[in-house]
C-alpha positions in Angstrom: 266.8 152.5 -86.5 269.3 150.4 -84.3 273.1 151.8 -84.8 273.5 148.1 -86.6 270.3 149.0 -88.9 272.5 152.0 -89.7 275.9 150.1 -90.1 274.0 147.6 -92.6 272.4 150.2 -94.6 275.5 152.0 -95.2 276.9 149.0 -96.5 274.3 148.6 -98.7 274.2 151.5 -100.1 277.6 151.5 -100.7 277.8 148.4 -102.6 274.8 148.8 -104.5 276.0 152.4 -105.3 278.9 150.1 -106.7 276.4 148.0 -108.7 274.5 151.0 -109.9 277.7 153.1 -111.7 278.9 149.4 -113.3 275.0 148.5 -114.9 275.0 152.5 -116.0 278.0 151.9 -118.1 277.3 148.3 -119.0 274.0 147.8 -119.9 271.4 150.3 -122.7 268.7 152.5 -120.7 269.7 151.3 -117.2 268.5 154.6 -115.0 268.7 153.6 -111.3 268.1 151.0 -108.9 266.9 151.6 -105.2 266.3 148.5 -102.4 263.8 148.3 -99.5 264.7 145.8 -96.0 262.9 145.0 -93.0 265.9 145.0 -90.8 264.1 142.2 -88.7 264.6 139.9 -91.1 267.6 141.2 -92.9 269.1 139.4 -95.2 265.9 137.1 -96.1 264.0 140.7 -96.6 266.0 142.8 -98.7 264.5 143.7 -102.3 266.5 145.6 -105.0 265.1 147.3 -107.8 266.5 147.8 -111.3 265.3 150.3 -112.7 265.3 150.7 -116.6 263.4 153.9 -118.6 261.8 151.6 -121.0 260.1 148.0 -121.5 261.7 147.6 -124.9 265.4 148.2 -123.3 264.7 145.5 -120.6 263.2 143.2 -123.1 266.7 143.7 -124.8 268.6 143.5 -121.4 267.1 140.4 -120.5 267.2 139.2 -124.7 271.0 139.4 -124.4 271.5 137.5 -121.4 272.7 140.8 -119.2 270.4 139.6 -116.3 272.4 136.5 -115.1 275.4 138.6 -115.6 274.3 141.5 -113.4 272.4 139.2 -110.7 276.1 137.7 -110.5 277.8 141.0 -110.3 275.0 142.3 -107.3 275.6 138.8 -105.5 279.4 139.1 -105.7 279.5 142.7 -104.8 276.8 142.2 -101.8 279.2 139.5 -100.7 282.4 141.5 -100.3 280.2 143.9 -97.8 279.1 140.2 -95.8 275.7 140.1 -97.3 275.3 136.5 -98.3 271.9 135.8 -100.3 271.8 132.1 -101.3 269.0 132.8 -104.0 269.8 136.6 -105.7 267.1 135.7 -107.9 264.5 136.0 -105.0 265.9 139.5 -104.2 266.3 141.2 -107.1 263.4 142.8 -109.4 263.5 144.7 -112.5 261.4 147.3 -113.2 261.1 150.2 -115.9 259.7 154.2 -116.0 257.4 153.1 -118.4 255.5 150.9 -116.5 255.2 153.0 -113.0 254.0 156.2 -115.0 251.6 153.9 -116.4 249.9 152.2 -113.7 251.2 154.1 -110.5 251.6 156.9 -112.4 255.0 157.7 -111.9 254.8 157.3 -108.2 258.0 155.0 -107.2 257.2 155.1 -103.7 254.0 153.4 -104.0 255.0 151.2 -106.9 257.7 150.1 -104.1 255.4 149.6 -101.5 253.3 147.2 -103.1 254.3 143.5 -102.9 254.1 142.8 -106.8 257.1 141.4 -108.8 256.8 143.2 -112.2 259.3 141.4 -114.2 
């Protein structure tokens, strides 16, 4: 990793450790989210996942209009760090624990390496 990999990837993880605490508080079985980039083609490759523990509570996430709001709130907060992504929708996934235990079973790290958009 290049020393401005490293910078970058600091700076994410800072902000979306900024995301993470606000979507805890905010939003109704909200566990976690994690992101993946191919510094190479940083910003067009970076993927973040939200993870929630079940189908039903992302159903209701998504029910009660939270998605917009938090795909604003990662956009904004991405933005104070420099990280401009015209299209957050493109970027951004949502994912629960239900559904890797059930068809990776429980295994994020290949769940994340597939290319599949789950919801």
């Amino acid at each position: 990793m290049r020393k401005t990999d490293k910078k970058i990837d600091n700076q994410l993880r800072l902000s979306l450790t900024e995301v993470c605490e606000h979507a805890l508080a905010a939003y109704a079985g909200f566990e976690w989210l994690t992101h993946t980039v191919d510094f190479n083609a940083f910003p067009k490759s970076l993927r973040i996942v939200c993870v929630f523990q079940t189908e039903l509570q992302l159903s209701q996430f998504n029910h009660d209009g939270h998605k917009l709001e938090l795909l604003k709130f990662i956009k904004a907060t991405l933005a104070k760090e420099g990280v401009v992504l015209n299209n957050i929708e493109q970027h951004v996934q949502f994912d629960t624990e239900a559904a890797c235990l059930q068809k990776h079973k429980g295994n994020w790290a290949l769940r994340l390496s597939s290319a599949i958009q789950y919801h």
